[in-house]
C-alpha positions as CSV (number, residue, x, y, z in Angstrom):
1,X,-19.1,-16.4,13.5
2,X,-15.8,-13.8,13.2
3,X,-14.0,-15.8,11.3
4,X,-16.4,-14.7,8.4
5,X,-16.3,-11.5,9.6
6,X,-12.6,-10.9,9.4
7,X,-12.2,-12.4,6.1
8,X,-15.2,-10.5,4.7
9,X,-13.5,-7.2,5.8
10,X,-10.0,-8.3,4.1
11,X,-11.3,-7.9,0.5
12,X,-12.1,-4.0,1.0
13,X,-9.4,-3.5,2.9
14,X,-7.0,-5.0,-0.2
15,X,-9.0,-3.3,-2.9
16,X,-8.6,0.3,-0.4
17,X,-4.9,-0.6,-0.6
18,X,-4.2,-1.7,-4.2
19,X,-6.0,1.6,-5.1
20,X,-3.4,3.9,-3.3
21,X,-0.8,1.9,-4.4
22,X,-1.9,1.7,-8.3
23,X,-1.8,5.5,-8.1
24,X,1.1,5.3,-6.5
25,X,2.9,3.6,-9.2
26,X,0.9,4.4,-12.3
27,X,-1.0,7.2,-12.0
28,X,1.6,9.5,-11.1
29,X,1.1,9.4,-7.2
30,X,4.8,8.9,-6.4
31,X,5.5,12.3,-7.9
32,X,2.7,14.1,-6.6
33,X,4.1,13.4,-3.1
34,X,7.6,13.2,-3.2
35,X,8.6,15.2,-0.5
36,X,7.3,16.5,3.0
37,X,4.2,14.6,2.1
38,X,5.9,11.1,1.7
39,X,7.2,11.4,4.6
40,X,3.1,12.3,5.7
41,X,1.9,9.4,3.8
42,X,4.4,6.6,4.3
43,X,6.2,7.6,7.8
44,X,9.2,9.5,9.1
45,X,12.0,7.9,7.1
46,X,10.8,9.0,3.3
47,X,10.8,13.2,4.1
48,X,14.3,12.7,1.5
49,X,12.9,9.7,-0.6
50,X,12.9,10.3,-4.4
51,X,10.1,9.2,-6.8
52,X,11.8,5.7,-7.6
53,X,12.2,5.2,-3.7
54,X,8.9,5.6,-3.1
55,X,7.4,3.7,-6.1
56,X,10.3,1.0,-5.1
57,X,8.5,0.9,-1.6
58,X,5.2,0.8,-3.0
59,X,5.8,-2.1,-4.9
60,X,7.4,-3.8,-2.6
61,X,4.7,-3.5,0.0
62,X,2.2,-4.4,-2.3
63,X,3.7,-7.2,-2.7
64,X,3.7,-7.7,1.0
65,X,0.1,-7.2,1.5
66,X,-1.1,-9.2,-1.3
67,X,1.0,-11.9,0.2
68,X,-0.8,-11.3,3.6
69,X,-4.4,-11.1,2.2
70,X,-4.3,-14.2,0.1
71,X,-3.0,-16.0,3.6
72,X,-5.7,-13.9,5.6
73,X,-8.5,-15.6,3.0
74,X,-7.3,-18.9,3.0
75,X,-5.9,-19.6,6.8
């Protein structure tokens, strides 16, 4: 019975994600928190990150977790 469950919570938790990460990278989110806040939002290490750093990581990690979702849904 929790396999269904997990899998069922994986598709709001991708579309959660893909959200920040669309306005991130398109909708101007990687300039709104370059900064003291990056380093808020994504952890310790991106307090000096610039806007291409942080839509670099966000597109990377997206990446990562669409990888991880489409092998949560189908494992």
């Amino acid at each position: 019975m929790t396999d269904w469950v997990g899998r069922l919570l994986v598709l709001p938790v991708y579309i959660l994600l893909s959200l920040f990460f669309k306005w991130i990278l398109s909708w101007g989110g990687a300039e709104k928190i370059e900064g003291w806040k990056a380093g808020w939002l994504i952890g310790w290490v991106a307090d000096d990150w610039d806007t291409e750093q942080i839509w670099m990581w966000a597109l990377l990690t997206w990446i990562g977790w669409t990888v991880f979702c489409l092998l949560a849904l189908v494992v």
